[in-house]
Every structure is written in C-alpha cells, then in structure tokens.
C-alpha positions as CSV (number, residue, x, y, z in Angstrom):
1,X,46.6,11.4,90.4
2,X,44.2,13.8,92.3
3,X,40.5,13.6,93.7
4,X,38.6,16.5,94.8
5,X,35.5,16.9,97.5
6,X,33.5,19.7,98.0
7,X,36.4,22.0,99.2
8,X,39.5,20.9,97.6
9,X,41.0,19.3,95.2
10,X,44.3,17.3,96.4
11,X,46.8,16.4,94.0
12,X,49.8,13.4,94.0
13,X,52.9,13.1,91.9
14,X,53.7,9.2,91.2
15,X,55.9,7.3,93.3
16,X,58.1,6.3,90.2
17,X,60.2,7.6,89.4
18,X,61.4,9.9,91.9
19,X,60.6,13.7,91.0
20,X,61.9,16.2,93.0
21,X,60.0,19.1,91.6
22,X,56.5,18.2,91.7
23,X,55.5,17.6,95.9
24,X,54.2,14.3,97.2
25,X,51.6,16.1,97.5
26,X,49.6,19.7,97.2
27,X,46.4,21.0,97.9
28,X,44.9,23.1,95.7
29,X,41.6,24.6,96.5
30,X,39.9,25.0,92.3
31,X,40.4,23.2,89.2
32,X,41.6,26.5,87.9
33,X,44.7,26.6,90.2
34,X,44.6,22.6,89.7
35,X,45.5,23.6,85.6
36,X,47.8,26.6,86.5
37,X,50.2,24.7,89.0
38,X,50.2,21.3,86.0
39,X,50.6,23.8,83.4
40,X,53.6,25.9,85.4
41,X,55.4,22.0,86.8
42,X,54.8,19.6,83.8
43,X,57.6,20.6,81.7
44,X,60.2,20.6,84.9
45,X,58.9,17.6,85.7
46,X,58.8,15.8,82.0
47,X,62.6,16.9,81.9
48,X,63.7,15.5,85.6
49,X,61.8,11.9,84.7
50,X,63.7,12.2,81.2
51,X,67.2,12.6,82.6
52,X,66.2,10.1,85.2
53,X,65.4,7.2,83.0
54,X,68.8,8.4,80.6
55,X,70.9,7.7,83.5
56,X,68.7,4.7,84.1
57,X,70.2,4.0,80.6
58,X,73.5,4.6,81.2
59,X,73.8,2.5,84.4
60,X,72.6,-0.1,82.3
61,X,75.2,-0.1,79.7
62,X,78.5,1.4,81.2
63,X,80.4,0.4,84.5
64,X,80.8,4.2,85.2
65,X,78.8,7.7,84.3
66,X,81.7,9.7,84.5
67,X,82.6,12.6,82.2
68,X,85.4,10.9,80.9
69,X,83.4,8.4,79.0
70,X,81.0,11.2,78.2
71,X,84.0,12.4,76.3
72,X,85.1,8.9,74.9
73,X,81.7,8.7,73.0
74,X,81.8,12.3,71.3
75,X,85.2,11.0,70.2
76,X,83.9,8.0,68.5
77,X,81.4,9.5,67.0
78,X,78.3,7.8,68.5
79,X,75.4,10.1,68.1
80,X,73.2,7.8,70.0
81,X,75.2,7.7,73.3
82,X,76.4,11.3,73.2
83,X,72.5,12.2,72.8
84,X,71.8,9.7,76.3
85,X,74.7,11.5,78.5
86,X,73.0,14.9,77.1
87,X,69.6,13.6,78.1
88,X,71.3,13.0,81.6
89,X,72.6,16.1,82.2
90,X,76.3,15.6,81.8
91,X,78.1,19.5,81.3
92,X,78.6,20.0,77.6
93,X,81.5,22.1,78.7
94,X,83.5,20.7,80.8
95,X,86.7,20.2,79.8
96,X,87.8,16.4,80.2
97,X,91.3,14.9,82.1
98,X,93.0,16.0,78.9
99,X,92.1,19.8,79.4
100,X,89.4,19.2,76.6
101,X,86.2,20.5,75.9
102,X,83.6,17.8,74.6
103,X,83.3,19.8,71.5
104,X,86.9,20.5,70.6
105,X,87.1,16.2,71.0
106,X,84.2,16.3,68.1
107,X,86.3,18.8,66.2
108,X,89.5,16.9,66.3
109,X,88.2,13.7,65.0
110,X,85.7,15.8,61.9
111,X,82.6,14.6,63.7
112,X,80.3,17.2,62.2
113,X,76.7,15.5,63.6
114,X,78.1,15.2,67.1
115,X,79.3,19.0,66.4
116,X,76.2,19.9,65.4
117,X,74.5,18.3,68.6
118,X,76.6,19.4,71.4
119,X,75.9,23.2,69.6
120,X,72.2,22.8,70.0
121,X,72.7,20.9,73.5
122,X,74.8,24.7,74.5
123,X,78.2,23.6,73.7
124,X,80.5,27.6,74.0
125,X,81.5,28.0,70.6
126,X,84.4,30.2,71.3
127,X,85.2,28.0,74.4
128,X,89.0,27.5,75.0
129,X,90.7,24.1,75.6
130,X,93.2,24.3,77.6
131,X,96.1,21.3,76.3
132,X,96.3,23.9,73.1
133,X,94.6,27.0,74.1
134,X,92.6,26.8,70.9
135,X,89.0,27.3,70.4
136,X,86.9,24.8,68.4
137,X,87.3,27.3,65.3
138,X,91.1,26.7,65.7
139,X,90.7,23.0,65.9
140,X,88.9,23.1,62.9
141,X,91.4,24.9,61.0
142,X,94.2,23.3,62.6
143,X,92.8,19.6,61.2
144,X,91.5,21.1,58.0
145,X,87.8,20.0,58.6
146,X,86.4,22.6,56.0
147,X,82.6,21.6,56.7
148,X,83.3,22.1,60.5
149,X,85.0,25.2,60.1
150,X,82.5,26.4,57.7
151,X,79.5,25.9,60.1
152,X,81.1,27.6,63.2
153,X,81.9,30.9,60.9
154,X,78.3,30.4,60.4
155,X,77.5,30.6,63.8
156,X,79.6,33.6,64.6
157,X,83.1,32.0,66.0
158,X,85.8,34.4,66.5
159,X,88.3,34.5,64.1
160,X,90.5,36.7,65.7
161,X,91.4,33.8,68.8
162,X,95.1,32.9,69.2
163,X,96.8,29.9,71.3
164,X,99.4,30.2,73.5
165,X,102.0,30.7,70.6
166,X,99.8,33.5,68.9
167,X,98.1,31.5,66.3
168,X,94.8,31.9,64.8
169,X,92.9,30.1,63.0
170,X,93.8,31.2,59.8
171,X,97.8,31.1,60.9
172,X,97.1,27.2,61.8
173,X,95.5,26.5,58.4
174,X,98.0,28.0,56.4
175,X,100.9,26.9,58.2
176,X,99.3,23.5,58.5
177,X,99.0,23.0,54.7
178,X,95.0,23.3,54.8
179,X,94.9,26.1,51.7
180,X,91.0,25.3,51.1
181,X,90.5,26.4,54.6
182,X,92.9,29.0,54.9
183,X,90.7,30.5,51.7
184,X,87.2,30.3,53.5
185,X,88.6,32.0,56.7
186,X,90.1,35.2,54.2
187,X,86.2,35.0,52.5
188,X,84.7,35.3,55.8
189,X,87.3,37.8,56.6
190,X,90.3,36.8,59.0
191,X,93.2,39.3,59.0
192,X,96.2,37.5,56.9
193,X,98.3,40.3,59.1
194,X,97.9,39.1,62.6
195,X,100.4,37.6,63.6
196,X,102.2,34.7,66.0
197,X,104.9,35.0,69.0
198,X,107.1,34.5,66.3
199,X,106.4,37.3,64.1
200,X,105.0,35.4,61.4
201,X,101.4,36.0,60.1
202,X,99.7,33.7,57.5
203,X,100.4,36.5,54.7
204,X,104.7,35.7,55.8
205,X,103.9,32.2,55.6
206,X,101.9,32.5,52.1
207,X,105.0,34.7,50.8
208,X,107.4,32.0,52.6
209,X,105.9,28.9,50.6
210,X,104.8,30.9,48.1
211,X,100.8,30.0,48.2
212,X,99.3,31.8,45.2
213,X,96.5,30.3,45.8
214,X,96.2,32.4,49.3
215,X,98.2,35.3,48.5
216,X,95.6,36.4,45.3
217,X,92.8,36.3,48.3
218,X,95.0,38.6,51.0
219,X,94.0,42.5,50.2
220,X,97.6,44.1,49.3
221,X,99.5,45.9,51.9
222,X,98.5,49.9,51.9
C-alpha cells in the first residue's frame, strides 16, 4: 500500500508473505516513477509469492521437499505435484541419487504430459544421465515410447548421442526389438552406419536379424 503528501509518494510491500524483491519500503518522489518501479517489480514479485505459497504447499503435504521426491512424482506420473515442485523452484535438471535427470525418469516410465511439462518448465533436451549415459532421445528409443520419441525429434534432439557402449538411439531401438521406432529415427534421418564399441551398427544388427522392415528404409551402401 502507499500514500503520498505534497512531496512524495511512499510506498510498502505487504508483510505476508515475505518478498525479498520488493523493499519494506521506497520512496518515490512522482506517480510516474510510482508506475515505472510497480511496472519493473510486479512480475519478480508475483513469481517469489507464487513459489512461496507452492512450497507452502508442499510443506503441507510431504514430510520432506527434497529432490528426490521431486523425482518420485515425475515417475508416477502426477502432473499435479510435478507442476507444485516446478512452481517452487525445484532444478528441472538435476540429476537425482540414481544419476537421473527428472526428465529421463518421465521418459522411462512413457509419461508424455509430465515430458511435455518439464520441456516447457526448461528441462535440457539433449541432457545426459549419468547411470546409462543416455540422453532422453535414447531413453525414448531404448523403451520404445514412439510418441515420446517422436516429440523430442520434433524438438531438435540429437540423434547422433551415444552411451558409454557407443549406442545411439537408433542402435538401442533396433537392437532392443522397437522396429516402429527404429523406422521414425531412419525418417528423421539417423545414420544406420554408426556404430557401437562393439563394431555393430543398427544396419549389422538389421542384416543380423534380418529386419526387412528396417533394412528397405537404410540408403544402400555406395
């Protein structure tokens, strides 16, 4: 709240909830600079009483606001309760006490809304989890979740990541079994040449279990 005399105009923040941004108080000497200095804190300020009252929230229905059970909910799939740790600031990428990244949990279990929402929040799309070294295109095609995979192609992923053993995304699907997503990474482009530590690239492991299917999409060898 403010008042004003004939020199000033004095302004408060409210008492509660606590705001850091906006002073206790601040003396402005117009309306005009009044408007300018609500205009420049409001939106700081909306978002530090938002993430306040979310953690309010949280305090309310867990025994402990730790990342871990930030990374518990994405894995169940509550859109709800990932959307409140969000609202409180939790890191969208920090990787959990399993070497995880909150969106390469959503991967692995096919969540595609709680993808979708740790994207927009700023989830790294080509972020690397380090219990497989794969990025969440690799999870994708590792599980054969074909919408999943679908949207982060859309997005831009890389497709030319590879684990710790060499694999991409499109050696994981194929060796994996997950043809229909093998064939949407060769549409969007993935080399069928690249291959693992092993020497093996998905075009080997088409010939070796004699995919069809897969080796009618590969271009032939020059």
């Amino acid at each position: 709240m403010f008042y004003q005399d004939k020199d000033r105009v004095i302004v408060f923040s409210p008492a509660y909830p606590p705001v850091s941004r906006f002073p206790a108080c601040r003396r402005v000497s117009s309306i005009e600079e009044l408007a300018a200095l609500i205009k420049a804190e409001l939106p700081l300020w909306e978002k530090e009483i938002k993430e306040h009252m979310a953690m309010q929230n949280l305090t309310g229905r867990l025994q402990q606001n730790s990342h871990q059970d930030f990374v518990s909910v994405v894995c169940s799939g509550d859109r709800f309760m990932t959307g409140v740790f969000l609202e409180a600031g939790f890191d969208v990428n920090r990787l959990s006490s399993e070497n995880t990244s909150p969106l390469a949990a959503a991967t692995r279990k096919g969540h595609f809304e709680i993808v979708r929402i740790l994207l927009e929040a700023g989830a790294d799309l080509n972020g690397i989890s380090e219990d497989r070294g794969h990025s969440p295109l690799m999870d994708a095609a590792a599980e054969g979740h074909r919408d999943i995979l679908e949207f982060f192609i859309g997005k831009g992923a890389d497709l030319t990541c590879q684990n710790k053993n060499g694999q991409s995304a499109l050696v994981l699907a194929t060796g994996n079994g997950h043809y229909e997503c093998a064939a949407v990474l060769l549409d969007a482009g993935a080399d069928c040449d690249q291959s693992d530590s092993m020497g093996l690239s998905a075009r080997k492991y088409a010939e070796l279990y004699k995919i069809r299917s897969l080796l009618e999409k590969m271009p032939s060898r020059e």
